[in-house]
N, C-alpha and C positions, 0 to 999 in steps of 0.2 A: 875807221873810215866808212865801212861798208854798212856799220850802223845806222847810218843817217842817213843812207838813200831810201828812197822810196821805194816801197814794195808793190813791183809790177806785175798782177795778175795775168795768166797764161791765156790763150784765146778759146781756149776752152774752159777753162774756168769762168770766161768773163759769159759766155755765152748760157752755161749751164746756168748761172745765176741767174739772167736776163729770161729763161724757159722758167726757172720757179717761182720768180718774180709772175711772170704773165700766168702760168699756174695757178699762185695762191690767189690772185685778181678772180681768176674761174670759180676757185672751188669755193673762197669766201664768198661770193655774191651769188653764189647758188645754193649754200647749205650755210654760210654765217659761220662766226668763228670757233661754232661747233665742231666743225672739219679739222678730220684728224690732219695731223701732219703726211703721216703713211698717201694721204688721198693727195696733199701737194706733190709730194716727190714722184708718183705714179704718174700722174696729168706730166710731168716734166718731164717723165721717161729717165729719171734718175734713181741711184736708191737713195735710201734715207738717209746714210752716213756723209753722200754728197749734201744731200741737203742741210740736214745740221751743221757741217764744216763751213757751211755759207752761211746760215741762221741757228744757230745755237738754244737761241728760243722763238718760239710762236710769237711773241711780242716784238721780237726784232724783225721777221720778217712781215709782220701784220704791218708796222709803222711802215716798211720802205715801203711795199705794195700799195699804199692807199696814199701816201703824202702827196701826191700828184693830184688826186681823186678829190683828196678834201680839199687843199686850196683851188680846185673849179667851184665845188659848193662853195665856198667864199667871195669867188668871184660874181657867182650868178647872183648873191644877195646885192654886192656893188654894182650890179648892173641894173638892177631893179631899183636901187636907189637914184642910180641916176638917169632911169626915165623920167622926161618931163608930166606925164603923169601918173600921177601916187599911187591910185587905183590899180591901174595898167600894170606899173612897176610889181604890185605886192602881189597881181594875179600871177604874170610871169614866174616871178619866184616860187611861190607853192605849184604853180604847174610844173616848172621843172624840176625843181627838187623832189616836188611828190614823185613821179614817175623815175626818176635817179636811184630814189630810196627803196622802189618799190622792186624797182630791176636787177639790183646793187644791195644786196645785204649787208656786205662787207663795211657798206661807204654810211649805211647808220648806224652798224656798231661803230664805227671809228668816231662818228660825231656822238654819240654818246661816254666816248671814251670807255671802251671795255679792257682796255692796258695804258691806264693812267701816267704810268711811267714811261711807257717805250714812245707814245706819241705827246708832247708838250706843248699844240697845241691853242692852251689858252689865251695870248694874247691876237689868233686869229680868230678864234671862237668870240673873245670878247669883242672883236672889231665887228664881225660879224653880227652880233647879238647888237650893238649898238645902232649900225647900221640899219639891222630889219627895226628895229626900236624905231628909229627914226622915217622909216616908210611908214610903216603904222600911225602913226603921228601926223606924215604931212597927208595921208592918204584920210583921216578924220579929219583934218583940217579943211581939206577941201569938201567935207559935207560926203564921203564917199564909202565910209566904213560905220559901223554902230558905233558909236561913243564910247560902249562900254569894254570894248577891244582891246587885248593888251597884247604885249608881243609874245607874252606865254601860251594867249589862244593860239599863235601862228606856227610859234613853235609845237603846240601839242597835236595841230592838225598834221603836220611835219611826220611827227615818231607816229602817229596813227596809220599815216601813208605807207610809210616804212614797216609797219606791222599787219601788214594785209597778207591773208593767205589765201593762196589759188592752188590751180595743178598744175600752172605752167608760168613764165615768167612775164609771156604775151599776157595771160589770163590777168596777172598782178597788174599787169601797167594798165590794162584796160580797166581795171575796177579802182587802181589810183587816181587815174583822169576825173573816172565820175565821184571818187570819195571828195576829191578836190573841187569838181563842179559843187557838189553838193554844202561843201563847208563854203565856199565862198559867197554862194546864197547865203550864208548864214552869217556871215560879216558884213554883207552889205547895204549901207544904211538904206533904213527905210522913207522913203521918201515921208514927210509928213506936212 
């Protein structure tokens, strides 16, 4: 009988989870998921034995930490879809994402999937991809982006943003604003 019931985490267990959860959030978007584990469990005030008992592997706690994180960047691209204009919409989007990515290491490894397995992902990624596909599209349509635009430029300006190094994290976001000023000069059709 006792097999079938649910197993109730204790209040400190739920808590110490909850600390390496916001932990690994710190230490991945400030060092990327090159950070050791060791640096999770210390940021938590735990040792490392607690942390494994709750995360067994980097991959398990990578995916719970960030699954919040990514579907916002899912949503920022549906919200950019659904401004009434296309332009407006696709700028939004690279400005916010740029600086998300730039701030948040964590939140572009997870969009480029760096543990395939532990985060699955693909059919918001694919919604997503459609989605920006689709800004792109009505934002050329309206005479507002170069012709030759594809949703890969958008995306590649995207992992560009996300790959900027500084000495500080203010430093990053301030040189992702203008990396994004600067590419979206560079999509924007020319008047002719």
């Amino acid at each position: 009988m006792t097999d079938r019931l649910p197993r109730i985490r204790r209040s400190d267990a739920r808590d110490n989870r909850e600390r390496l959860l916001e932990a690994a959030r710190a230490v991945f978007a400030a060092e990327g998921l090159a950070a050791p584990m060791r640096e999770v469990a210390r940021q938590a005030g735990v040792g490392p034995a607690t942390l494994y008992r709750h995360f067994p592997a980097k991959e398990q706690l990578f995916a719970e930490a960030f699954e919040e994180q990514l579907r916002a960047c899912y949503a920022v691209v549906e919200d950019g879809l659904a401004d009434p204009d296309p332009w407006h919409g696709l700028c939004t989007v690279l400005e916010r994402l740029g600086e998300l990515y730039a701030r948040d290491r964590g939140i572009t490894a997870a969009l480029v999937s760096a543990f395939p397995r532990a985060i699955d992902f693909t059919a918001e990624r694919e919604r997503a991809l459609k989605s920006l596909a689709e800004l792109v599209r009505q934002a050329k349509k309206a005479g507002r982006v170069r012709p030759e635009t594809t949703v890969d430029d958008v995306v590649l300006i995207l992992m560009a943003a996300g790959g900027i190094q500084a000495a500080s994290p203010a430093a990053r976001v301030a040189a992702a604003r203008r990396f994004t000023t600067i590419a979206l000069n560079g999509l924007r059709a020319v008047p002719g």
